[in-house]
BATOR-479290 format. One record per residue (C-alpha): x, y, z; residue number from 0. Coordinates in steps of 0.1 Angstrom, whole numbers. Last residue first. Layout:
<pt u="X" v="Y" w="Z" num="NUM"/>
...
***
This chain:
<pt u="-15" v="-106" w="-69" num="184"/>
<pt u="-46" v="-86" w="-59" num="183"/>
<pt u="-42" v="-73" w="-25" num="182"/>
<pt u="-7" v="-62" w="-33" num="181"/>
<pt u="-24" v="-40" w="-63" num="180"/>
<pt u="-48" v="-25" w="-38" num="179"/>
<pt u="-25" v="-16" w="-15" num="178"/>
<pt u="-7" v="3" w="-40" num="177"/>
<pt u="-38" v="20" w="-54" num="176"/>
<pt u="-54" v="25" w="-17" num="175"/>
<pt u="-16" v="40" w="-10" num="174"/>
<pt u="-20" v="67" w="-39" num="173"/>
<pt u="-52" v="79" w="-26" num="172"/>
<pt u="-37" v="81" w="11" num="171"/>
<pt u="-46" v="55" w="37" num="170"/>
<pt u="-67" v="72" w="68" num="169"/>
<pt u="-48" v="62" w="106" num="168"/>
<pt u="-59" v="95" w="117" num="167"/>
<pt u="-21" v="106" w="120" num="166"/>
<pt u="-20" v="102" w="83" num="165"/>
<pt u="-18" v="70" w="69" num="164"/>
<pt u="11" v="57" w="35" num="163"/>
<pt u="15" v="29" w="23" num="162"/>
<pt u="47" v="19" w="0" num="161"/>
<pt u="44" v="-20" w="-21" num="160"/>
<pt u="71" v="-42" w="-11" num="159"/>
<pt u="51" v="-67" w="9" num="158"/>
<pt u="32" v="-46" w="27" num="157"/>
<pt u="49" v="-10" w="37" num="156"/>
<pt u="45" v="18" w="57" num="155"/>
<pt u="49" v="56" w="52" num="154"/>
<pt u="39" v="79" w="84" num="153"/>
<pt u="16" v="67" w="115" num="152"/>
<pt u="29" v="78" w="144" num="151"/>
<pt u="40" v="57" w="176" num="150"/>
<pt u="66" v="74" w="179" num="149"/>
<pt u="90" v="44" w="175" num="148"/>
<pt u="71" v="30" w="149" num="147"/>
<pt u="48" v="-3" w="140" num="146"/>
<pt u="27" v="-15" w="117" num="145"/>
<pt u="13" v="-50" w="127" num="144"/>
<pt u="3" v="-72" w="99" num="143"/>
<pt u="-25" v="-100" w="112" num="142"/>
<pt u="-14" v="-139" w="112" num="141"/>
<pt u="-34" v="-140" w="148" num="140"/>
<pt u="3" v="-142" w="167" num="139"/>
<pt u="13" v="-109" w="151" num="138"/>
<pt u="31" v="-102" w="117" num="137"/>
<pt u="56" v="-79" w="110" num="136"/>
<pt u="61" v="-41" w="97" num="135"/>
<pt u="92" v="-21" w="109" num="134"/>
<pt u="91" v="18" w="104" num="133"/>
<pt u="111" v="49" w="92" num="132"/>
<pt u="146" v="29" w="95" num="131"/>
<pt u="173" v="58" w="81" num="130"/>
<pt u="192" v="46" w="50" num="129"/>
<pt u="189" v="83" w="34" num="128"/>
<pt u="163" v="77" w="7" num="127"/>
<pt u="141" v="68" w="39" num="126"/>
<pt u="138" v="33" w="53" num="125"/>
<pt u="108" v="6" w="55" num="124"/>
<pt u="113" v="-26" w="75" num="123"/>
<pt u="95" v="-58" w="68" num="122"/>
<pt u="102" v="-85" w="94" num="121"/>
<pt u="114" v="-121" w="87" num="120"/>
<pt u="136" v="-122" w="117" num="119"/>
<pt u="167" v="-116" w="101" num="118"/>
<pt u="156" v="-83" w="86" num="117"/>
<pt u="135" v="-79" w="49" num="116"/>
<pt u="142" v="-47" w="29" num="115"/>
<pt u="117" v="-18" w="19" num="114"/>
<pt u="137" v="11" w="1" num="113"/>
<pt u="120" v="50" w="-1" num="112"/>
<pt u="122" v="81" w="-17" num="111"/>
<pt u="150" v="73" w="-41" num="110"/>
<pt u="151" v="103" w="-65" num="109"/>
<pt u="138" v="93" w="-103" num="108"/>
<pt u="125" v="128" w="-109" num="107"/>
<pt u="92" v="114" w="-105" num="106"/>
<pt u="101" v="100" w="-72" num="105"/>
<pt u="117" v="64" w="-66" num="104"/>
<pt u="108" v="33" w="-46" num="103"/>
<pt u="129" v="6" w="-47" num="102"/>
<pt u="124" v="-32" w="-32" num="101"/>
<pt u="155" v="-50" w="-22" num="100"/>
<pt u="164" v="-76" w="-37" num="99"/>
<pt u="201" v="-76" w="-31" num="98"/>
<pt u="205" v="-58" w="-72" num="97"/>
<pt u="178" v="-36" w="-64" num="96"/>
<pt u="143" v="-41" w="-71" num="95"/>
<pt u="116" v="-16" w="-83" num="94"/>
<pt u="89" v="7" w="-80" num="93"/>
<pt u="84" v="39" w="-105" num="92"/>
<pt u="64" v="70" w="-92" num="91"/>
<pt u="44" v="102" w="-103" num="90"/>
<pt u="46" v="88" w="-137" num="89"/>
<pt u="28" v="113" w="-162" num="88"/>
<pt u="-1" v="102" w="-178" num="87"/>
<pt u="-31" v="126" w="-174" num="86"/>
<pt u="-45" v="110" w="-145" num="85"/>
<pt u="-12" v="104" w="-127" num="84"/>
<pt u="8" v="72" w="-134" num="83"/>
<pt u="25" v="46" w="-114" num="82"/>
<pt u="52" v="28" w="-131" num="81"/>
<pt u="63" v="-11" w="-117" num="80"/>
<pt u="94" v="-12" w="-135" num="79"/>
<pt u="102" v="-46" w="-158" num="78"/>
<pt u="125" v="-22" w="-180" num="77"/>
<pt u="96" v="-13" w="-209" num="76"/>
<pt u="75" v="0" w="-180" num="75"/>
<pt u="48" v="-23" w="-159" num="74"/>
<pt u="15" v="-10" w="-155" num="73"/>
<pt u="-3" v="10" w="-128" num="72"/>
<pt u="-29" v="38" w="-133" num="71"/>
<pt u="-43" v="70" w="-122" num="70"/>
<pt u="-77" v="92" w="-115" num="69"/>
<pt u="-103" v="69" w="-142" num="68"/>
<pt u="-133" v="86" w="-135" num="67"/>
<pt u="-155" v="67" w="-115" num="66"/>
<pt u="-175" v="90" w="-92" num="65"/>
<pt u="-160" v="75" w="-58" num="64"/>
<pt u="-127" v="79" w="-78" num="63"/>
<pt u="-112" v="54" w="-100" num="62"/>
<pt u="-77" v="37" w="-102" num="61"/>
<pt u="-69" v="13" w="-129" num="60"/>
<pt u="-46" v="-15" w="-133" num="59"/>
<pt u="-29" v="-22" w="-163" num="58"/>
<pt u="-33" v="-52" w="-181" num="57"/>
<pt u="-36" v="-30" w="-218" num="56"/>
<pt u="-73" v="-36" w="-222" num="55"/>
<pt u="-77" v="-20" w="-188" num="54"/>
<pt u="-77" v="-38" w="-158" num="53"/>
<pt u="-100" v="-25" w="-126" num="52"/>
<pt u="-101" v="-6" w="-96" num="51"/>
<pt u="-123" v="12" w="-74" num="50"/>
<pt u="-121" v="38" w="-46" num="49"/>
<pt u="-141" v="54" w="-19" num="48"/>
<pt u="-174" v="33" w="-21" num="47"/>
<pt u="-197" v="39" w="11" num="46"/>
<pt u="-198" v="8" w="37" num="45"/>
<pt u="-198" v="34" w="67" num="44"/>
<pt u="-161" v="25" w="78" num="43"/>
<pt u="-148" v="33" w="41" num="42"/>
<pt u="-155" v="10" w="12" num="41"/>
<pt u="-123" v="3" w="-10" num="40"/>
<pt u="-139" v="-18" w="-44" num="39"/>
<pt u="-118" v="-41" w="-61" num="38"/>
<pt u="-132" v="-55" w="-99" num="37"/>
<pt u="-138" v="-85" w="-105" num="36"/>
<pt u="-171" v="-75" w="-124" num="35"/>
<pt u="-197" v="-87" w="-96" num="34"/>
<pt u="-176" v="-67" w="-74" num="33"/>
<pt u="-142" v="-79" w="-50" num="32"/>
<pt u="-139" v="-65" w="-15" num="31"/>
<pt u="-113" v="-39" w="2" num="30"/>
<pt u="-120" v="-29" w="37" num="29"/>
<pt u="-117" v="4" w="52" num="28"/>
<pt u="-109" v="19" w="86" num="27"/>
<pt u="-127" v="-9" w="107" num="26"/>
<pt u="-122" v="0" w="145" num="25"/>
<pt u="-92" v="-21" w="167" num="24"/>
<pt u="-85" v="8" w="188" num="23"/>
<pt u="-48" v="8" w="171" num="22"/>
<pt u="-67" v="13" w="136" num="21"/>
<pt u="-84" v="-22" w="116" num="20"/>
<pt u="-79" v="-24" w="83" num="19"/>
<pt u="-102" v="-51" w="66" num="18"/>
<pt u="-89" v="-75" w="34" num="17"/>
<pt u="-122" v="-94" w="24" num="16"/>
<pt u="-127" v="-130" w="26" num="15"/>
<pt u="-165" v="-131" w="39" num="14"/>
<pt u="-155" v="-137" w="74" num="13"/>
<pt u="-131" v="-106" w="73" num="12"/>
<pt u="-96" v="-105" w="65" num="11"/>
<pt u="-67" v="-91" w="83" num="10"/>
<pt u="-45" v="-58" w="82" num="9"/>
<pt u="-37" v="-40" w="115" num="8"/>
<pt u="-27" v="-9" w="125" num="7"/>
<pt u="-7" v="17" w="149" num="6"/>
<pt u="8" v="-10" w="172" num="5"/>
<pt u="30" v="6" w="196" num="4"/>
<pt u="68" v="3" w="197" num="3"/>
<pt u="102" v="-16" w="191" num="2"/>
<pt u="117" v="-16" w="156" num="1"/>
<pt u="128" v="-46" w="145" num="0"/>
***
């Protein structure tokens, strides 16, 4: 496990709903269920950043604050978790390995990143190069504790699925879709 400073947490609220909490232990965003069944991302402020929803096919759908449709998730012909760009090309595909380990490849099929599980039950996240980028466990509360050696806040992982914050602790657009499909299985 990699030894270091918590960067972020992920629990749920009173009501149920997944919050992310940054290293000062302030609401980043929280992810709740509408009227429809769909999952809504409101930021710090309670304003909708992100939605999603099935389409007719089973795959998930991201939508912008406006909602137009801005990618998708779906399963390929191989079992592949594909993510798609708003006008259909796969920007990523996610899948296991022969040990189990989870796979997360480019467009051009390149391996960007692998998520494995250590001996102490931990998640830890490594480049396409083997090197350990970050080691995600949970804390005493049941919480998920992100942590680095710097102390940064690069790609993580929850279960298998990549996310990625910026130094602010803010989840990228692709990360809300991937967090959003963990949040929903």
């Amino acid at each position: 496990m990699v030894e270091g400073k918590p960067v972020s947490t992920i629990g749920k609220d009173v009501f149920g709903n997944t919050v992310i909490k940054d290293e000062n232990n302030q609401k980043v965003v929280s992810i709740e269920k509408n009227v429809f069944g769909d999952r809504v991302i409101k930021d710090s402020y309670g304003r909708i950043i992100r939605s999603f929803s099935k389409d007719i096919f089973g795959n998930t759908v991201m939508k912008n604050e406006n909602g137009r449709a801005i990618a998708s998730i779906g399963k390929n012909i191989f079992g592949d978790t594909e993510i798609k760009g708003e006008n259909g090309q796969v920007i990523k595909t996610i899948s296991k390995d022969i040990f189990g380990n989870t796979i997360v490849k480019d467009a051009n099929r390149q391996k960007v990143i692998s998520i494995e599980k250590d001996v102490f039950g931990s998640t830890l996240i490594k480049d396409g190069n083997g090197q350990l980028i970050k080691s995600i466990s949970k804390d005493v509360f049941g919480n998920i504790v992100v942590k680095s050696e710097t102390g940064s806040l690069h790609t993580t992982s929850i279960s298998g699925d990549s996310i990625q914050f910026d130094n602010d602790g803010n989840l990228s657009e692709s990360s809300l879709l991937e967090l959003i499909m963990q949040d929903t299985k």
